[in-house]
C-alpha positions in Angstrom: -90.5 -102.6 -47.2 -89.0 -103.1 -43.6 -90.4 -105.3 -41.4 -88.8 -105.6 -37.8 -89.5 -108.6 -35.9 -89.7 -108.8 -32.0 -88.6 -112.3 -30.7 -87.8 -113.7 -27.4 -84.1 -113.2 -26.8 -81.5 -116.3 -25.8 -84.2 -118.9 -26.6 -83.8 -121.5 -29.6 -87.7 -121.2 -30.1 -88.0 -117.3 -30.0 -85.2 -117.3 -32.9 -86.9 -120.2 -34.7 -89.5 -118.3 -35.0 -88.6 -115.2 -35.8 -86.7 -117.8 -38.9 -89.7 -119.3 -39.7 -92.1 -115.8 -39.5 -89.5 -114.4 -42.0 -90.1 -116.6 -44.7 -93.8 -117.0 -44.1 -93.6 -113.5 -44.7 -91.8 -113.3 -47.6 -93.7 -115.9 -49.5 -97.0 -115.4 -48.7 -97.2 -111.8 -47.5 -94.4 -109.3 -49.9 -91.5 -110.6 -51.1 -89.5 -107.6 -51.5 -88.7 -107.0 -47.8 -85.9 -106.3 -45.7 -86.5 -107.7 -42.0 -84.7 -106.3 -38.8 -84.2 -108.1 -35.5 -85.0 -107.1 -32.0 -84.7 -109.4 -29.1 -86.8 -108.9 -26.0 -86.0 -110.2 -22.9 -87.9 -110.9 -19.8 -87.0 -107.8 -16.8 -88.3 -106.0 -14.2 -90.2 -102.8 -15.1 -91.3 -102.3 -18.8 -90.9 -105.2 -21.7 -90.9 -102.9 -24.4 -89.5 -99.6 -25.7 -92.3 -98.3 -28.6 -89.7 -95.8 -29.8 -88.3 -99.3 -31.6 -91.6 -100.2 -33.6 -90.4 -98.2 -36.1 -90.9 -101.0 -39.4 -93.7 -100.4 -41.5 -94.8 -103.7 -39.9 -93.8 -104.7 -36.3 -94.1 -108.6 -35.7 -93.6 -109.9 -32.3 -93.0 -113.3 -31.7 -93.1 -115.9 -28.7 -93.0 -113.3 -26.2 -96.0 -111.5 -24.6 -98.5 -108.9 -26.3 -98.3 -105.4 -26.8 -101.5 -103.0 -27.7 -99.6 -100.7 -29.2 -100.9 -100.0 -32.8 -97.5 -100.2 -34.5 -98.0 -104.0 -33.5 -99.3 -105.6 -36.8 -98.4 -109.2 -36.0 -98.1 -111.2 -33.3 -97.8 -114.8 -32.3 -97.4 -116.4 -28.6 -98.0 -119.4 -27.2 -97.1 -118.7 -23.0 -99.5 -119.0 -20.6 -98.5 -116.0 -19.2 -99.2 -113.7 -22.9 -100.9 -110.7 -21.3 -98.8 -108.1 -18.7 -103.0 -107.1 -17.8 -106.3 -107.9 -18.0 -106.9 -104.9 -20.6 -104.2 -106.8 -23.0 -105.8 -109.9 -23.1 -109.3 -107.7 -23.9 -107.9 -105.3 -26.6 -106.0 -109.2 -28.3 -110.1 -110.3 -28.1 -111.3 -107.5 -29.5 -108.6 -107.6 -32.7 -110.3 -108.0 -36.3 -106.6 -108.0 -37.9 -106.2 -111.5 -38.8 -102.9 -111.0 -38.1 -102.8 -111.8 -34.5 -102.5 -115.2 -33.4 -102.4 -117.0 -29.9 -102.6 -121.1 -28.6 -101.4 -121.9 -25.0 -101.8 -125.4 -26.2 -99.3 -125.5 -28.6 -95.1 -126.9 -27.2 -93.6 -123.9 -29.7 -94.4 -120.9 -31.0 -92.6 -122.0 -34.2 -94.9 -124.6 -34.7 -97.6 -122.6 -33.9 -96.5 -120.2 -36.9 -95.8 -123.0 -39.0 -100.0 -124.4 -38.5 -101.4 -120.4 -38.9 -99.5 -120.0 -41.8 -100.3 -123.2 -43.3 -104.1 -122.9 -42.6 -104.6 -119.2 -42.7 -101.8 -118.1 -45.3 -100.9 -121.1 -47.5 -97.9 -121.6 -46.4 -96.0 -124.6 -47.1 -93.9 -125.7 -44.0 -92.6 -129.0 -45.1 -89.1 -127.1 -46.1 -88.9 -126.7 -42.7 -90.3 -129.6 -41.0 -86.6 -130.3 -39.1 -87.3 -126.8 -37.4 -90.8 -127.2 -36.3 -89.8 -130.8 -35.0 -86.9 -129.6 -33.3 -88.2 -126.5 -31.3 -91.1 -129.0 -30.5 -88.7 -131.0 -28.7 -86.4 -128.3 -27.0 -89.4 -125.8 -25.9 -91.6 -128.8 -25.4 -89.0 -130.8 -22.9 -89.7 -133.8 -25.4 -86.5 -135.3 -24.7 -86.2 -139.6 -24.6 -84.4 -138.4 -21.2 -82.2 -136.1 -19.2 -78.8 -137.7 -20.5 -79.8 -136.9 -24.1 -81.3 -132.8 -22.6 -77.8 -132.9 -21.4 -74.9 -134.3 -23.0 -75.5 -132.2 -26.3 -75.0 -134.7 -29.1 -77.8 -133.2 -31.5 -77.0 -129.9 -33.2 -80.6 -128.3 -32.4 -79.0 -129.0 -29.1 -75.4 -127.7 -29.9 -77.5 -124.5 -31.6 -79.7 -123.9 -28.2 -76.3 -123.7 -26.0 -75.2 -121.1 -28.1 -78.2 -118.8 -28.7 -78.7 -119.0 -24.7 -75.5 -118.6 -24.1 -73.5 -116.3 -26.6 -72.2 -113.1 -25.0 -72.3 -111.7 -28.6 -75.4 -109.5 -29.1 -75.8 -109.7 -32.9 -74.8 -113.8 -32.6 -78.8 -114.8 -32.3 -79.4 -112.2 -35.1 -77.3 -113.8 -37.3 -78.4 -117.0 -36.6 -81.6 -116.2 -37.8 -81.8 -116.0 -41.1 -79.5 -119.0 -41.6 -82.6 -120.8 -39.5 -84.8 -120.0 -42.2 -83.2 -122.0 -45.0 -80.8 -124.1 -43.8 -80.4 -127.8 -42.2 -79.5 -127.3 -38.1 -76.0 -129.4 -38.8 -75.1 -127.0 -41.6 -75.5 -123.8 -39.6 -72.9 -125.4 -36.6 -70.6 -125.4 -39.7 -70.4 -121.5 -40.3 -67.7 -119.9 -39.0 -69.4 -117.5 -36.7 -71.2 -120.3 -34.9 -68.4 -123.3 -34.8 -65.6 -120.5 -33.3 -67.9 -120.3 -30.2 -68.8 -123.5 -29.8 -65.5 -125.4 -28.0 -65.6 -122.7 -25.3 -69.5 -122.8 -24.8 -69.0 -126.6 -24.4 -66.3 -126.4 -21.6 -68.3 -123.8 -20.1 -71.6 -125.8 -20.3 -69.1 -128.8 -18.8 -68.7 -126.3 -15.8 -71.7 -125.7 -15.2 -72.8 -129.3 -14.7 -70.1 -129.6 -11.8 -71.4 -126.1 -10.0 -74.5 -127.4 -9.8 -73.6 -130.6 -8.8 -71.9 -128.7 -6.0 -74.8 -126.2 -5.2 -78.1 -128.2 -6.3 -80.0 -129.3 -2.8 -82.7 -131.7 -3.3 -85.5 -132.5 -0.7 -89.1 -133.3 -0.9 -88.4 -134.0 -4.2 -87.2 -130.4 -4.9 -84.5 -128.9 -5.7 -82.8 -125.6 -5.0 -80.0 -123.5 -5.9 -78.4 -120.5 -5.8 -75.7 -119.1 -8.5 -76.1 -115.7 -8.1 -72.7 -115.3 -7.5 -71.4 -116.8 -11.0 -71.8 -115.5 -14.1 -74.0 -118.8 -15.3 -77.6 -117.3 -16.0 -77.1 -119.3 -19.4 -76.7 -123.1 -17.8 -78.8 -125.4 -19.0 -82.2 -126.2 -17.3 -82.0 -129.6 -17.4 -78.8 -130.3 -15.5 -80.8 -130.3 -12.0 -82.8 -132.9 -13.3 -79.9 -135.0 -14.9 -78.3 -134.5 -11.2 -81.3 -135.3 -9.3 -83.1 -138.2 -11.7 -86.0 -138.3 -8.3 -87.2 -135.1 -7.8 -90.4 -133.2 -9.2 -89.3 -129.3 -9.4 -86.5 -127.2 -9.5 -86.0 -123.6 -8.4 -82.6 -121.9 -9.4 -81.5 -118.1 -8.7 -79.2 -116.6 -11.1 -77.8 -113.3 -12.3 -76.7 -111.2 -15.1 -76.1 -108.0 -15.8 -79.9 -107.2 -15.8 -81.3 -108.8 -13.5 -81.7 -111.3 -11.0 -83.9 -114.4 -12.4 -86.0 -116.9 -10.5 -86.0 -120.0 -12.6 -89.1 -122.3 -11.7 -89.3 -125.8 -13.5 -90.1 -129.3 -13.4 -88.7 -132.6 -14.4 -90.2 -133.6 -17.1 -88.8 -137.1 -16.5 -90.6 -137.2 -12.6 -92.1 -140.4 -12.0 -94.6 -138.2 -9.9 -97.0 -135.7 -11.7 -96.2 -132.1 -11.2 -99.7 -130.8 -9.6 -98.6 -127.2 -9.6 -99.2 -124.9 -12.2 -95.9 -122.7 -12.4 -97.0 -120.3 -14.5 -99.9 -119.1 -11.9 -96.9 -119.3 -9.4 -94.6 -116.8 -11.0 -97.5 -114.7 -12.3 -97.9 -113.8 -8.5 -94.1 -112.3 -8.3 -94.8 -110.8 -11.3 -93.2 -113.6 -14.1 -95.1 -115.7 -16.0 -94.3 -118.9 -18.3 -96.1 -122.1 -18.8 -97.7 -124.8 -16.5 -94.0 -127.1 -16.0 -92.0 -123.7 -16.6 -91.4 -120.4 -15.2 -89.5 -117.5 -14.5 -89.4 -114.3 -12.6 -87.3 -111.3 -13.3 -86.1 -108.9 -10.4 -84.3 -105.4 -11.2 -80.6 -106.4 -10.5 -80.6 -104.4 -7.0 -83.0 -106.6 -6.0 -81.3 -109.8 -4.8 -83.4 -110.0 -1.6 -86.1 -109.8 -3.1 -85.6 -112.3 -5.6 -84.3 -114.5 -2.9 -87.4 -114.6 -0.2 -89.5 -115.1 -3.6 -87.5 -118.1 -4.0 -87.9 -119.5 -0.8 -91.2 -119.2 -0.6 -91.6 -120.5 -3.8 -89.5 -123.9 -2.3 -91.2 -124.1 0.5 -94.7 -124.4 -1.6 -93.6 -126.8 -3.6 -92.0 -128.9 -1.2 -94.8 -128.9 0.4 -97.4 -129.9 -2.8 -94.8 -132.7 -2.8 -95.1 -133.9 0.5 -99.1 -133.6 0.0 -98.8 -136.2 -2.5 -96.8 -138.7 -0.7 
């Protein structure tokens, strides 16, 4: 049997749980299976290409929903799950039991790991240091920004490099390792401790860039890389440069696109009132309530640009509101 699994691209929870689908399937659904990878990434235009459901099952995981029937599983836990109001109807309407989604929940790998406890039988305690850690990177459960940062934990080490990694098949590769594996083992393999000095010197970079471009007032920041190749810097740095202020908004780009980052500090002494997900659902993104993002074609820096503005000047003034 061949089962190929949909997961959000260049995110340590998306390949978590694609890991941790895997072996839910394989020991409570057939065990005699041979899984294939896909990673989906947020763009302009359309999210998915249904010439690629092409397993006899198709799972997607932490990434939004498709109706298409090839679709036998899916999982999510973003805000921001349906692309229309006829999505979210034909996910109510589903009698599969096989079809799963909580806004509530930090991951989607902890998410799986509850469904296929309760539902399934599961038994996630062989990969408890999974769930936990994907709780803490998706969830922004960090003690502080210095700790988000300075990347002393390998589930930190192992984010850099699925975000970052210019090799396509790197995240696919990391995956089934994630599985089965403890999180300092895997930074042992060769495929993953080869890219790892130059990710960390790069990721050293990147703190001084935006250290040079990051602007902070009414407690939030802006900036504007769209001229680097850094779409894979790490989203706390603004807030480990700017230890005061409430949001961020960042513009970056990559072959792709052009990506509106919206965020906010999860160490804020003032309470983020704004829900970003609504925010970038209006431009056409989506995310969660602390964390967005918008995707523009890549010929559309402009665009992208006057979204970001406006998106500054809104919550600049929320900020201002509450002061």
């Amino acid at each position: 049997m061949r089962v190929r699994v949909f997961y959000h691209d260049k995110c340590f929870d998306g390949a978590s749980s694609a890991a941790l689908f895997s072996r839910f399937y394989r020991e409570r659904i057939a065990g005699d299976v041979d899984f294939v990878y896909s990673g989906l990434l947020h763009r302009a235009g359309s999210l998915f290409d249904e010439k690629q459901f092409d397993g006899d099952e198709n799972a997607i995981v932490d990434f939004k929903y498709s109706s298409s029937p090839k679709i036998t599983w899916w999982f999510d836990h973003h805000e921001s799950a349906f692309l229309s109001p006829a999505d979210a109807a034909h996910f109510e309407q589903d009698q599969s039991n096989r079809k799963f989604y909580d806004p509530d929940f930090k991951s989607c790998t902890s998410f799986i790991a509850m469904i296929a406890k309760e539902r399934f039988g599961f038994d996630p305690r062989p990969v408890a240091e999974l769930v936990r850690w994907t709780d803490i990177v998706d969830g922004a459960l960090y003690e502080n920004a210095k700790s988000a940062v300075e990347m002393q934990a390998p589930a930190m080490k192992l984010t850099m490099a699925i975000e970052a990694s210019s090799d396509r098949n790197f995240v696919k590769n990391v995956i089934p390792l994630l599985a089965y594996h403890p999180l300092a083992t895997i930074l042992e393999e060769p495929f993953v401790a080869a890219v790892l000095p130059p990710l960390l010197e790069r990721h050293q970079r990147s703190i001084e860039i935006l250290r040079q471009r990051t602007e902070e007032k009414d407690g939030t920041i802006f900036f504007d890389i769209t001229d680097l190749d850094q779409e894979g810097y790490n989203k706390f740095i603004p807030y480990y440069l700017h230890p005061d202020s409430v949001y961020s908004i960042g513009l970056s780009k990559s072959s792709f696109r052009v990506k509106v980052s919206v965020g906010s500090n999860p160490w804020s002494k003032r309470e983020p009132t704004v829900n970003l997900a609504r925010v970038c659902e209006r431009y056409g993104g989506g995310g969660h309530a602390r964390v967005g993002a918008i995707s523009f074609e890549v010929n559309q820096s402009e665009a992208a640009r006057k979204a970001a503005q406006e998106i500054v000047e809104e919550l600049r003034a929320s900020v201002r509101q509450q002061t």
